[in-house]
C-alpha positions in Angstrom: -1.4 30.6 -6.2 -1.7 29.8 -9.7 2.4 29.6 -10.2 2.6 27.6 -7.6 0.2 25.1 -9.0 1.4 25.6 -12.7 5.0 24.5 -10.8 3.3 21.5 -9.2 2.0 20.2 -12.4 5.6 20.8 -14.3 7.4 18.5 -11.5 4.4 16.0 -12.2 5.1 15.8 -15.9 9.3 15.9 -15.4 8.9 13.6 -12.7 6.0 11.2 -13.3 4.3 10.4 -10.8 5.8 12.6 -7.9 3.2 14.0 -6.3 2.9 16.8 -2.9 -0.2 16.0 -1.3 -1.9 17.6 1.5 -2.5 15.4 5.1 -5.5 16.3 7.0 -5.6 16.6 10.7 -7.0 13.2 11.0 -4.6 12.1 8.2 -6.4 11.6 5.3 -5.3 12.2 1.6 -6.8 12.6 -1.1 -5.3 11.3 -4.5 -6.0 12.9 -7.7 -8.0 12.1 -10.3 -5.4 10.7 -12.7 -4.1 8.6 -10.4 -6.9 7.0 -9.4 -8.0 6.0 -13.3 -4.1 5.1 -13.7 -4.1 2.8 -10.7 -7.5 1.6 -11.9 -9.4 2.8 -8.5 -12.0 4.3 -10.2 -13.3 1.2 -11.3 -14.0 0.1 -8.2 -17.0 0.7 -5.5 -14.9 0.8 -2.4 -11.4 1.0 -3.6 -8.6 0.3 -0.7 -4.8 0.4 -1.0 -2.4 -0.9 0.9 0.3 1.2 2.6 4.0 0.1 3.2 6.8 1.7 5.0 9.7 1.8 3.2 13.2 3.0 3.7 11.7 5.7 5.8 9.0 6.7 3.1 5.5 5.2 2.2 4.7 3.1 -0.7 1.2 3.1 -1.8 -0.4 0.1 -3.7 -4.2 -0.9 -5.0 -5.5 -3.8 -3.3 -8.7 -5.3 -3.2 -11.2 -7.2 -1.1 -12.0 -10.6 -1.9 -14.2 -12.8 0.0 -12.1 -15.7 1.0 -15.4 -18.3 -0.2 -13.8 -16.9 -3.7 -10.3 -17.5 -3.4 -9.4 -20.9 -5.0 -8.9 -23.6 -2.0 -5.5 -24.3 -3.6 -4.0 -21.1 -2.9 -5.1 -20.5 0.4 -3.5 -24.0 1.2 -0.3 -22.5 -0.2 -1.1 -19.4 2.2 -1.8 -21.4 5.4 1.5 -24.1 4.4 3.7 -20.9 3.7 2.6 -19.4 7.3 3.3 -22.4 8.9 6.6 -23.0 7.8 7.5 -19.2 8.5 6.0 -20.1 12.2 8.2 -23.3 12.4 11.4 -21.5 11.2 10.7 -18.2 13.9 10.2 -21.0 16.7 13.5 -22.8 15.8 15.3 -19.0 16.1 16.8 -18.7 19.3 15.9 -16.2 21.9 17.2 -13.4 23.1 17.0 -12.8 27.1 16.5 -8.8 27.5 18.2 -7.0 30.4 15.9 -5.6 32.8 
């Protein structure tokens, strides 16, 4: 057991941050210590992170929680004009009939 681990650690250091993490039965994961100071999510009370699929893998971010009374009412302007323009540009696209 103890190789094995010693082995882990080696790829760690060669590698970085490549990491083998065990999944739970409901899915959970736990991330190390180290990584959570690195990523700064041990600052935080109720740390979240955002998960991506990516070219068939998952990329794992920090993200946080912010009530939207304390987001700035310019950017979430920007926000809502950006969506709407994405919304006026995917209505303009046309459709595609399906074959039953």
């Amino acid at each position: 057991m103890f190789a094995a681990l010693a082995i882990r650690y080696a790829a760690m250091q060669h590698y970085g941050m490549t990491l083998t993490l065990p999944v739970s039965k409901r899915g959970g994961l736990t991330l190390p210590p180290a990584l959570r100071r690195k990523l700064g999510l041990d600052r935080i009370d109720s740390p979240l992170v955002i998960v991506e699929e990516r070219d068939g893998g998952l990329f794992l971010q920090p993200a946080a929680a912010v009530p939207v009374r304390d987001i700035p009412r310019e950017k979430l302007a920007r926000w809502v004009a950006r969506d709407k323009a994405e919304m006026a540009a995917f209505t303009l696209t046309p459709k595609v009939k399906l074959k039953k």
